[in-house]
DSSP file (Angstrom, degrees, kcal/mol; ACC not computed):
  #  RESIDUE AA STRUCTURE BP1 BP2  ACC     N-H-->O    O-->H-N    N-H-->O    O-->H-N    TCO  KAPPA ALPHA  PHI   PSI    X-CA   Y-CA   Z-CA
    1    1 A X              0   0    0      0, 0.0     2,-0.1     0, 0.0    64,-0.0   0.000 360.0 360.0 360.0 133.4    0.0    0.0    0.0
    2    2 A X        -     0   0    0     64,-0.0     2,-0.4     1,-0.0    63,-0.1  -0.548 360.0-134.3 -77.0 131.3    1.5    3.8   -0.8
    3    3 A X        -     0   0    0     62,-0.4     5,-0.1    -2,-0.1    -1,-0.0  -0.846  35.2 -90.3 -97.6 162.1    1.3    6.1    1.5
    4    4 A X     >  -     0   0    0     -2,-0.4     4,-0.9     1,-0.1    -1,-0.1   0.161  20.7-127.3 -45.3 165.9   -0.1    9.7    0.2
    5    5 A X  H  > S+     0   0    0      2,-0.1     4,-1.7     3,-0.1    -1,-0.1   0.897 108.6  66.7 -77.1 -38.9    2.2   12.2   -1.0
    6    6 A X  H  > S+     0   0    0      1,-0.2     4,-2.0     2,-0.2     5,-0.3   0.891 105.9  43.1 -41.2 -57.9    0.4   14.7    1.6
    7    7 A X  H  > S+     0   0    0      2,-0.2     4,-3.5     1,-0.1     5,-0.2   0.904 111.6  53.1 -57.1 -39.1    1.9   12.6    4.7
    8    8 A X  H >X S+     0   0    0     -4,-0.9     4,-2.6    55,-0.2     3,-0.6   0.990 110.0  47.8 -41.1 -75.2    5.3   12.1    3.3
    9    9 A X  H 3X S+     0   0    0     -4,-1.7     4,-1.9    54,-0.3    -1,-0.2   0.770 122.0  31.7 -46.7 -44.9    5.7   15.6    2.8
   10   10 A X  H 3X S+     0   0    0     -4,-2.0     4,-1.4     2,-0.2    -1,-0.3   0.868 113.1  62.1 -92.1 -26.8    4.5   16.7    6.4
   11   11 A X  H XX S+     0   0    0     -4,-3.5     4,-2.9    -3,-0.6     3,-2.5   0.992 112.1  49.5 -54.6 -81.2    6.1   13.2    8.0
   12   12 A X  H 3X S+     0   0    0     -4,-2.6     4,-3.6     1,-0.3    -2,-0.2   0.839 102.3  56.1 -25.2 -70.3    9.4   15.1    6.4
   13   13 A X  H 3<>S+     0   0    0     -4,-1.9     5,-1.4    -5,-0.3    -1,-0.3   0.485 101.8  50.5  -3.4 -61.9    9.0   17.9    7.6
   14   14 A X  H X<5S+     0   0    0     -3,-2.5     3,-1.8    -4,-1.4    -2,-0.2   0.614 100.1  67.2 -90.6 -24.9    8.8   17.1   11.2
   15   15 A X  H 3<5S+     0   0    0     -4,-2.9    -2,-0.3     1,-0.2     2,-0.2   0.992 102.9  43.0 -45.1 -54.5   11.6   15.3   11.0
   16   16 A X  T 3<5S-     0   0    0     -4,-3.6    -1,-0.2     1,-0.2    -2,-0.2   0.437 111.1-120.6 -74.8  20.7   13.5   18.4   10.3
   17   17 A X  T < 5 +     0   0    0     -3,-1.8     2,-0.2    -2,-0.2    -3,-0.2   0.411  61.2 146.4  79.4  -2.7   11.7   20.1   12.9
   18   18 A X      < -     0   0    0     -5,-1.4    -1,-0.2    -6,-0.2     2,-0.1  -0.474  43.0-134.8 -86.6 142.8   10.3   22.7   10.6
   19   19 A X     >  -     0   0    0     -2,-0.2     4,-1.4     1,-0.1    -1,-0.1  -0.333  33.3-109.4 -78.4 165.6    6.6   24.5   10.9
   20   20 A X  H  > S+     0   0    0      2,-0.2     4,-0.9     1,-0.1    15,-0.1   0.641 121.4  61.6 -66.4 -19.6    4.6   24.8    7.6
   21   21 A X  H  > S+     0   0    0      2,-0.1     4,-1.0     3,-0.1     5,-0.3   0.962  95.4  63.3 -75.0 -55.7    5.2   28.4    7.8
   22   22 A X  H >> S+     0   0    0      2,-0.2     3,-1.8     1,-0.2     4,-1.8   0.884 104.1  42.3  -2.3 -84.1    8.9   27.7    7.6
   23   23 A X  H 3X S+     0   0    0     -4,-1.4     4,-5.0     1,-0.2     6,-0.3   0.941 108.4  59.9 -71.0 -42.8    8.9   26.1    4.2
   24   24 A X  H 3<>S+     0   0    0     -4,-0.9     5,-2.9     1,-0.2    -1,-0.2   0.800 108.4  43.6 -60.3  -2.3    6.7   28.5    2.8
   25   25 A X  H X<5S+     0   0    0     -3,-1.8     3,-1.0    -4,-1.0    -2,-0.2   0.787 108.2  60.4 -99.3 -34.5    8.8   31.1    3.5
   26   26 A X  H 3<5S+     0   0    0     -4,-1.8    -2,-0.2    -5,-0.3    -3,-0.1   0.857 114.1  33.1 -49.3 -54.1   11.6   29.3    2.4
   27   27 A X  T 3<5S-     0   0    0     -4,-5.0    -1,-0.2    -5,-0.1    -2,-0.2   0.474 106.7-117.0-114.0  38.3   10.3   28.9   -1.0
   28   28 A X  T < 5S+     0   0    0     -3,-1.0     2,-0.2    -5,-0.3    -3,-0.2   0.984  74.5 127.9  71.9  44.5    8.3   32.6   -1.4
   29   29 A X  S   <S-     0   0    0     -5,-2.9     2,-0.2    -6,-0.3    -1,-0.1  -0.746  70.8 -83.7-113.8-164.5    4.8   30.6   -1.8
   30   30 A X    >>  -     0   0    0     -2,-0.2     4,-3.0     1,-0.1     3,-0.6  -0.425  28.9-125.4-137.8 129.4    1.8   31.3    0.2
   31   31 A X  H 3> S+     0   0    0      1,-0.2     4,-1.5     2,-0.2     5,-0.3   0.987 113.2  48.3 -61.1 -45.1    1.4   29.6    3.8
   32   32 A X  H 3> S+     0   0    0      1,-0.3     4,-0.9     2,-0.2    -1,-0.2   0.631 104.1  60.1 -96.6  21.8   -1.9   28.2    2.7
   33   33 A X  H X> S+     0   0    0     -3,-0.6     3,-1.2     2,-0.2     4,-1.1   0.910 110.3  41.1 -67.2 -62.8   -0.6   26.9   -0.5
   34   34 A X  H >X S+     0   0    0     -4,-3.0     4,-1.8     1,-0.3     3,-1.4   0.917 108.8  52.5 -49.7 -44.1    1.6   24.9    1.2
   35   35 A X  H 3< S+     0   0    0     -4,-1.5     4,-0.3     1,-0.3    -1,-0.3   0.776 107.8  58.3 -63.1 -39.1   -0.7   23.8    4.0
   36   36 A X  H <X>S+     0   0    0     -3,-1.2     5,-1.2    -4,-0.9     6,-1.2   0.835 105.3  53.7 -67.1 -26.3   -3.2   22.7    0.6
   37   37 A X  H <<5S+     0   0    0     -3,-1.4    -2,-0.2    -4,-1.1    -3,-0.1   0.850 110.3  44.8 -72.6 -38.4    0.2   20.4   -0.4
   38   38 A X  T  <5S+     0   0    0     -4,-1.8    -1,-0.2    -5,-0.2    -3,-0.2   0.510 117.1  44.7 -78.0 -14.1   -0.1   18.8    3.2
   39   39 A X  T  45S-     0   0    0     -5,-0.4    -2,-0.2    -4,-0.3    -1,-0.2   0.589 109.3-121.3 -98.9  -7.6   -4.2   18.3    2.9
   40   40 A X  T  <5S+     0   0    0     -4,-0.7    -3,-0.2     2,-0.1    -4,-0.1   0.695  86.8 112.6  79.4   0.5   -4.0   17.0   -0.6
   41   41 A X  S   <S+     0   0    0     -5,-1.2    -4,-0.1   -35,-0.0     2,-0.1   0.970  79.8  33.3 -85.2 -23.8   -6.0   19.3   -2.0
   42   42 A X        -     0   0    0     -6,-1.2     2,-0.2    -9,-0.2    -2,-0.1  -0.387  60.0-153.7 -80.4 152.4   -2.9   20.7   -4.0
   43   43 A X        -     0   0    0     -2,-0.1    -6,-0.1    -3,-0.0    -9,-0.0  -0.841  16.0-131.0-144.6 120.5    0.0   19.5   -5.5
   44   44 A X        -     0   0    0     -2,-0.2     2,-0.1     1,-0.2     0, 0.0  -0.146  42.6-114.1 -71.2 136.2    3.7   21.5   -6.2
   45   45 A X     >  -     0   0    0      1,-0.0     4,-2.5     4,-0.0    -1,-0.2  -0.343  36.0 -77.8 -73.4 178.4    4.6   20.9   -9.5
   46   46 A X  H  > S+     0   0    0      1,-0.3     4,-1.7     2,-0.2     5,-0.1   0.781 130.9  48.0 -63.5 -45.5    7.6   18.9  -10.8
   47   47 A X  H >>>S+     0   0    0      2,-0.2     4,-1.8     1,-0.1     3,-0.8   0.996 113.1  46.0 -43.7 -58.7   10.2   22.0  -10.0
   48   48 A X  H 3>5S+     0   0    0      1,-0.3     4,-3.8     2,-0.2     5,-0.3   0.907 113.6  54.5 -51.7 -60.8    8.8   22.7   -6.3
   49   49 A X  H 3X5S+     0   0    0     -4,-2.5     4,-1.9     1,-0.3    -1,-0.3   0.704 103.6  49.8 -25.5 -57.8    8.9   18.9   -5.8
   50   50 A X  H XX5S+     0   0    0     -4,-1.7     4,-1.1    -3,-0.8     3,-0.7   0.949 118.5  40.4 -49.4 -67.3   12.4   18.5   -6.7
   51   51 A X  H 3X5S+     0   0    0     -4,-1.8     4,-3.4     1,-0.3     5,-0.4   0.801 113.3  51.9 -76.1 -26.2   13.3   21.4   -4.3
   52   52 A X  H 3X<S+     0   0    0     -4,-3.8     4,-3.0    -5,-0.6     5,-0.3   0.996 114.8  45.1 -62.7 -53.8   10.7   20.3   -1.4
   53   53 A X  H <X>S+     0   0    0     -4,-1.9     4,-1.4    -3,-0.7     5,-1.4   0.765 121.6  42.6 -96.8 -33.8   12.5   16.4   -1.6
   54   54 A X  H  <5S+     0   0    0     -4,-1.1    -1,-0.3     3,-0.2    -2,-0.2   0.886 114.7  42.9-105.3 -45.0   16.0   18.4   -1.7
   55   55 A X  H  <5S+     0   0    0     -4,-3.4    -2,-0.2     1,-0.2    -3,-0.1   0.757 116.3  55.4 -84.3 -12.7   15.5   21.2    1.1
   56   56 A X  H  <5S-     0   0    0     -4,-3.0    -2,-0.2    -5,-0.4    -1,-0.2   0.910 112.6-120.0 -78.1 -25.6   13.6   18.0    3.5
   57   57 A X  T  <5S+     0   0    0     -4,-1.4    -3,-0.2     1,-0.5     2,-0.2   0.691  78.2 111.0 106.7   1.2   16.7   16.0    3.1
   58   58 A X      < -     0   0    0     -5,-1.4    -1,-0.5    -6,-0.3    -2,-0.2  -0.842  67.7-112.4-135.3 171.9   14.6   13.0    1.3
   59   59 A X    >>  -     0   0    0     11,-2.0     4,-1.2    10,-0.2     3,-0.6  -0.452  31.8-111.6 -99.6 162.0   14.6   11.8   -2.4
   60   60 A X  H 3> S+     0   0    0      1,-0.2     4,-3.2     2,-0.2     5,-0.2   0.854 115.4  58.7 -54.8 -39.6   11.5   12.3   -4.6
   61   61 A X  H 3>>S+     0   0    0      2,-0.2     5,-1.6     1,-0.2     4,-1.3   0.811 101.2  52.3 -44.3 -42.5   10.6    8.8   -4.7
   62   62 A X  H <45S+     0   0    0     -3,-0.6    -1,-0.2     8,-0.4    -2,-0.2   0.863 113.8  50.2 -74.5 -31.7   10.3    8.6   -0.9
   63   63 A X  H  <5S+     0   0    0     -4,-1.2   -54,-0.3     1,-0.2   -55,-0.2   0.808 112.1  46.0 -53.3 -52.8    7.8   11.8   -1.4
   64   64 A X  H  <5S-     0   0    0     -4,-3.2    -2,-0.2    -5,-0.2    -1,-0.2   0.736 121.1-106.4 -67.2 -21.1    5.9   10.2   -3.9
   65   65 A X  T  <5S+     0   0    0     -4,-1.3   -62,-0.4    -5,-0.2    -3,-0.2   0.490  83.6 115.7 123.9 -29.3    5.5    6.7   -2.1
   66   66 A X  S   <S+     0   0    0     -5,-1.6     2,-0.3    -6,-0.1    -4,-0.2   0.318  72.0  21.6 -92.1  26.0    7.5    4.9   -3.8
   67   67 A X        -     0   0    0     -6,-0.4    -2,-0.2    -5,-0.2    -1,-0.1  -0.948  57.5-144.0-167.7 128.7   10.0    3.9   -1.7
   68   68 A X  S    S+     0   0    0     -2,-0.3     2,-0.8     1,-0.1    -2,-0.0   0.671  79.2  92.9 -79.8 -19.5   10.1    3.7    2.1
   69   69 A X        -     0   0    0      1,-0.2   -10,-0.2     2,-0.1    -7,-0.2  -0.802  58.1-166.6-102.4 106.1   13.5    4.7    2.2
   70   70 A X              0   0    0     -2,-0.8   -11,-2.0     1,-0.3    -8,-0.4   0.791 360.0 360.0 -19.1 -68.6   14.3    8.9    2.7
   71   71 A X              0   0    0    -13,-0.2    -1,-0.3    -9,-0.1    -2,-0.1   0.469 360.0 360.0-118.6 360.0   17.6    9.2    1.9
């Protein structure tokens, strides 16, 4: 079973200890855009991904689901 992209993404996240406000400042978008990336209703396109999977510290795959393993 995959888990969502939404959990990865916020599961990441708290590992690194970071608020949602954090990374949205971090990459100039709108807190509740991001905070739509962590509900699922939204999704970053293929750039923002790359740089979300690069500034958490995890690989894209592990973001998408497809791999259990972060690093």
């Amino acid at each position: 079973m995959m888990v969502p992209f939404p959990k990865r993404l916020q599961e990441a996240r708290k590992r690194k200890k970071l608020r949602q406000t954090d990374v949205a400042e971090h990459f100039a978008i709108a807190y509740r855009t991001y905070q739509n990336y962590e509900g699922g209703q939204r999704r970053p396109d293929f750039e923002l991904l790359v740089a979300l999977a690069d500034y958490l510290e995890v690989t894209t795959d592990y973001l998408l689901g497809r791999t259990d393993e972060p690093d």
